[in-house]
N, C-alpha and C positions, 0 to 999 in steps of 0.2 A: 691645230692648237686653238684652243676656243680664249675669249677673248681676255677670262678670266687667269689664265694662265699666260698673258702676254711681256708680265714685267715680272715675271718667278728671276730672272738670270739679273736684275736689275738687286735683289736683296734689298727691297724695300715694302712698304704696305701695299701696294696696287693703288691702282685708282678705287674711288669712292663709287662710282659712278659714270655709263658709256650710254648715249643716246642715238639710237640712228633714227633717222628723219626722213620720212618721204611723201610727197607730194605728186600722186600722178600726172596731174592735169598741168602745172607748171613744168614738172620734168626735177621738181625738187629731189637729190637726195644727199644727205647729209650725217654727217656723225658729230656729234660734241661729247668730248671724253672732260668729266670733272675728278684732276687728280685729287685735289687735296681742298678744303675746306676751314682746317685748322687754324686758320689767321685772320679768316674771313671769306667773302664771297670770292668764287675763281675766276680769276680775268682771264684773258688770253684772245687774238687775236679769231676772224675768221678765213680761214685760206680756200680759195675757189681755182683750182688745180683738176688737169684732165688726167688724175691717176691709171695706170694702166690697170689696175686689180682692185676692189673693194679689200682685199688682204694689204696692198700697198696703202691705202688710204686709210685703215683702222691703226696699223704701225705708225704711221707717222702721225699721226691724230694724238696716237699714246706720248709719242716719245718729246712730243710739242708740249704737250699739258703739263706731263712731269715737269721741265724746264722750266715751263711757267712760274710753277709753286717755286722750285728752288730760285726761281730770277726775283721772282717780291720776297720771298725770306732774305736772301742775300742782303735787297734796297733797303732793306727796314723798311718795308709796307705791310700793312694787316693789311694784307687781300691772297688768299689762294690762288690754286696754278688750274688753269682747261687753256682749253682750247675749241676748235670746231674746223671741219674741212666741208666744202659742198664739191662732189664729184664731177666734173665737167669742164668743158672751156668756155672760160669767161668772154670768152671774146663772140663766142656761138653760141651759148644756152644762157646767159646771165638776162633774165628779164625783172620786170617789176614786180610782176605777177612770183615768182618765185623765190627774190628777196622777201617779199611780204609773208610768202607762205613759210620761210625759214626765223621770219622776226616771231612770227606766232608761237612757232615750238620753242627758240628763247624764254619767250613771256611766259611758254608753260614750267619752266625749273622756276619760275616764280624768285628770282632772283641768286640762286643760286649762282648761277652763272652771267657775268657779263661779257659782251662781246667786242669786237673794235674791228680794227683794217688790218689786214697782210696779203701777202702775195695774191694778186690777182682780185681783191676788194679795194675800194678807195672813200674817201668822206664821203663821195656822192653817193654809194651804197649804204653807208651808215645811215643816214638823214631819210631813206627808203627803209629799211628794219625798222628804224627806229617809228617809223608809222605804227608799229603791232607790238614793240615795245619798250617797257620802260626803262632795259638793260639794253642800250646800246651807246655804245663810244665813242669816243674820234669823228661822233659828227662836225658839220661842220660850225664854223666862229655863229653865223646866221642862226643856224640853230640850237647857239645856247652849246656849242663843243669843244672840245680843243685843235680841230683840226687835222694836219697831217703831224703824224707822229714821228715819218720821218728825220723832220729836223731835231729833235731832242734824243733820237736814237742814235745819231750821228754824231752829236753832240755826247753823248754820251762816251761811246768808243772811243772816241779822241782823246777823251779823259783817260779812259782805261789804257790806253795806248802811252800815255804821257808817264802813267805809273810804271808800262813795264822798260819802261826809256829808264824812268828813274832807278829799278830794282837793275838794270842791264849797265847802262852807262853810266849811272849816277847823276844823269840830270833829266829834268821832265820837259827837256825841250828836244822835237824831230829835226831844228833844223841841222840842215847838211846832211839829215838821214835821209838812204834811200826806201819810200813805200810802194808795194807792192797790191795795190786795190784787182782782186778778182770781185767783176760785176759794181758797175757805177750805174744802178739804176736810181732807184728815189735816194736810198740811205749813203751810198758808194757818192753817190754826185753831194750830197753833203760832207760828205770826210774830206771828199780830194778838196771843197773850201778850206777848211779846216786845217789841212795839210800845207797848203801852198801859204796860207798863210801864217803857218809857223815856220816857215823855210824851208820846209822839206823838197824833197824831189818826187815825184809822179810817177809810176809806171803802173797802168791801167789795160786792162782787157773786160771783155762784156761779149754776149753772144749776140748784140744788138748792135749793129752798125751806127742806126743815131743815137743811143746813147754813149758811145764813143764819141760820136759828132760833138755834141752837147758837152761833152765832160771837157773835150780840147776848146771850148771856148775860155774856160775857165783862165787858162796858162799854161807854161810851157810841160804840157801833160806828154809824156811818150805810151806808146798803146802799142798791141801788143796782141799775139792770138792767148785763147785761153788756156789751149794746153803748156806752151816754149813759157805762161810766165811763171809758175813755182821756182825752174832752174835756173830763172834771170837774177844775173847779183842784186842783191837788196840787201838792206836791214831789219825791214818789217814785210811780213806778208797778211794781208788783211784780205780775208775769206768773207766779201760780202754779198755773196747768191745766194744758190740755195744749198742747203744744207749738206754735210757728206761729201763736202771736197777735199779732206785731208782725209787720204788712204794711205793702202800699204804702199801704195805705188809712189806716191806722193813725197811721202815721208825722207827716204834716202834722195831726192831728188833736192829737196828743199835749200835754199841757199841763207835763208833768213837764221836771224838769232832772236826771232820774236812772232809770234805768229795772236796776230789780235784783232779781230773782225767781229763785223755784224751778222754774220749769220745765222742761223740758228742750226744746233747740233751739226758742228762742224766736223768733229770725229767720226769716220763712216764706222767704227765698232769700238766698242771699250778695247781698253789696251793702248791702244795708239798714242795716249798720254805720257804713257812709260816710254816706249818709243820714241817720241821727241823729246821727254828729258834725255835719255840714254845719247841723245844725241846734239845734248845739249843749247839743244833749242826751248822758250819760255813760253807756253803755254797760255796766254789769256781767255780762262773759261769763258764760251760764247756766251753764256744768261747770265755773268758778270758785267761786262763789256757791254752788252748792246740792253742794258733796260731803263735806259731813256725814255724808250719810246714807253715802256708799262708804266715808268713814273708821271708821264703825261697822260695818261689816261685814265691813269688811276687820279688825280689830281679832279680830272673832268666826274669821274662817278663818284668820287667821294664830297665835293663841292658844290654838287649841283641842286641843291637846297639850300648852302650858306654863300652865295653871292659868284657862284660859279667857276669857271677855269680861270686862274691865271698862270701865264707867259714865266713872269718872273720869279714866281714860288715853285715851279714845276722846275724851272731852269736851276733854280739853286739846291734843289731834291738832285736833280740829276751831275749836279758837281762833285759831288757825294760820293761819285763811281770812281774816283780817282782814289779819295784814303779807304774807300772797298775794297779795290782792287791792290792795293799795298796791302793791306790786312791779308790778303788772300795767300800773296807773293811770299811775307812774313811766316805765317802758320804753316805754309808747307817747307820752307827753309827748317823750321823748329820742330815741325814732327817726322822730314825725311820722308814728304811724298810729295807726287806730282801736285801741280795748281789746283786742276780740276778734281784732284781727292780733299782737297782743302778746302776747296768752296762747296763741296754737296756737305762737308762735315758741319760748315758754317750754316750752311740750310737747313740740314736737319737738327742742328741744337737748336736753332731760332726757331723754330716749327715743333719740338718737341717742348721748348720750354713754355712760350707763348701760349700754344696749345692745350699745357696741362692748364694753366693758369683759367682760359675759359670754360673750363669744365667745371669752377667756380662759379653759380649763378650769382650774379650781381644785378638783381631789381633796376629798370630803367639802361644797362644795357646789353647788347646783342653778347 
């Protein structure tokens, strides 16, 4: 299937736009998929990942960028949806030499597209691209960034999590709830803060022994292997690894009446939405829930001409994701579908309406 035919079963426009990247001499090779453009320039993270297939690492390049656009339509941010993956393991091929040669082919979409940190990149990579160019993110505070975006994607979720407290139990407080955190690595170890300190209860798994360590500093955290915690009693189950951990298998297993995480694309295939309604479990769209972290970055590229990032207008953008995420919960109550059909609905109006409106030239701006 070529690449143009990769989101036909998606029933939407495609992407705008797929670049693959390669660099011999570094060992660069990379793809940035620009889904959408309609709101503004496409953010979206870069993930440095040892995919098993160039076919695996094109799919999840697409199904990132999509999520993207629809995660700033939702925020009410004018900024589009990409993405970008570098093929390899970071821990064995990530040099300077090949950050730099990946900042360059950035700088060539000439703004199109800006980039930032995810899995397997950090601010100390940003602050390296960002040598070659002028579209990079989440540098760090030193140079003029906002940092790890972590804490405001965490900070996020907990928001979205509090709304579907409030749409479930009728109050937007966890405590006495039990959480269920799959993966406390950067975003996970910011929630389970979050978490103990609204009273809730811990139960955490991670395929990393010291972030387990780490996370039980916090408090009385109980942990857990990754696979025994979907069918552990809980309230909430918060999906924050990588992506594709609520399957078929999963689904009948699940003990939760709430399933609200940082992950990205947590559904391993369309459908599974219906599936956990049917089974009366609540849905918290992942690129509802977790775009904290895009409203900090987005704060850092859109400010970084009028007096730069701040902490506390990013934080208050991102509190935002609570009456989001009620609007979300509300609109599928009143049109009789799942969450996640309610919030692509809400991203495609804001994307279509917005959209039409810049097809308006308006002298002095974009």
């Amino acid at each position: 299937m070529s690449v143009f035919d990769r989101t036909d079963h998606l029933k939407d426009a495609g992407h705008e736009q797929v670049v693959f990247c390669q660099d011999r001499v570094s060992g660069l090779r990379a793809i940035i998929a620009v889904y959408s453009t309609a709101l503004g320039p496409a953010l979206g993270g870069t993930r440095f990942y040892p995919y098993a297939s160039e076919a695996d690492a094109v799919e999840d390049v697409l199904k990132l960028s999509r999520a993207m656009a629809y995660k700033a339509a939702c925020a009410g941010i004018d900024l589009g949806g990409g993405k970008a993956v570098i093929i390899g393991d970071p821990s064995r091929d990530k040099s300077e030499a090949l950050l730099r040669a990946y900042g360059r082919f950035v700088q060539s979409l000439g703004g199109r597209y800006y980039t930032a940190c995810d899995v397997g990149t950090y601010v100390s990579d940003m602050d390296v691209i960002a040598k070659e160019t002028d579209y990079a993110t989440g540098r760090s505070p030193a140079q003029g960034g906002a940092g790890d975006s972590a804490v405001l994607t965490a900070f996020g979720v907990f928001q979205a999590m509090r709304a579907a407290a409030q749409h479930t139990w009728g109050t937007p407080s966890l405590e006495g709830r039990r959480v269920a955190v799959e993966g406390v690595g950067k975003v996970g170890h910011h929630l389970v803060e979050h978490l103990l300190a609204d009273g809730a209860s811990v139960l955490a798994s991670d395929v990393s022994a010291s972030a387990l360590e780490r996370v039980r500093t916090l408090g009385p955290v109980e942990t857990t292997d990754v696979d025994d915690l979907p069918s552990r009693d809980c309230d909430v189950y918060a999906p924050c690894a990588l992506g594709g951990s609520v399957s078929d298998e999963l689904v009948p297993a699940l003990q939760a009446a709430v399933v609200c995480g940082a992950a990205n694309n947590q559904l391993a295939h369309p459908g599974l939405e219906k599936a956990l309604a049917d089974r009366g479990v609540l849905f918290t769209p992942d690129y509802v829930a977790n775009a904290g972290g895009l409203v900090q970055v987005a704060d850092e590229a859109q400010h970084h001409r009028s007096g730069g990032f701040r902490f506390e207008r990013a934080q208050a953008k991102a509190a935002q994701i609570f009456g989001t995420t009620l609007r979300v919960f509300e609109l599928a109550d009143r049109e009789g579908v799942p969450p996640a059909v309610a919030a692509d609905r809400l991203a495609e109006r804001r994307m279509a309406d917005v959209g039409r409106l810049r097809s308006v030239l308006v002298p002095g701006r974009s």
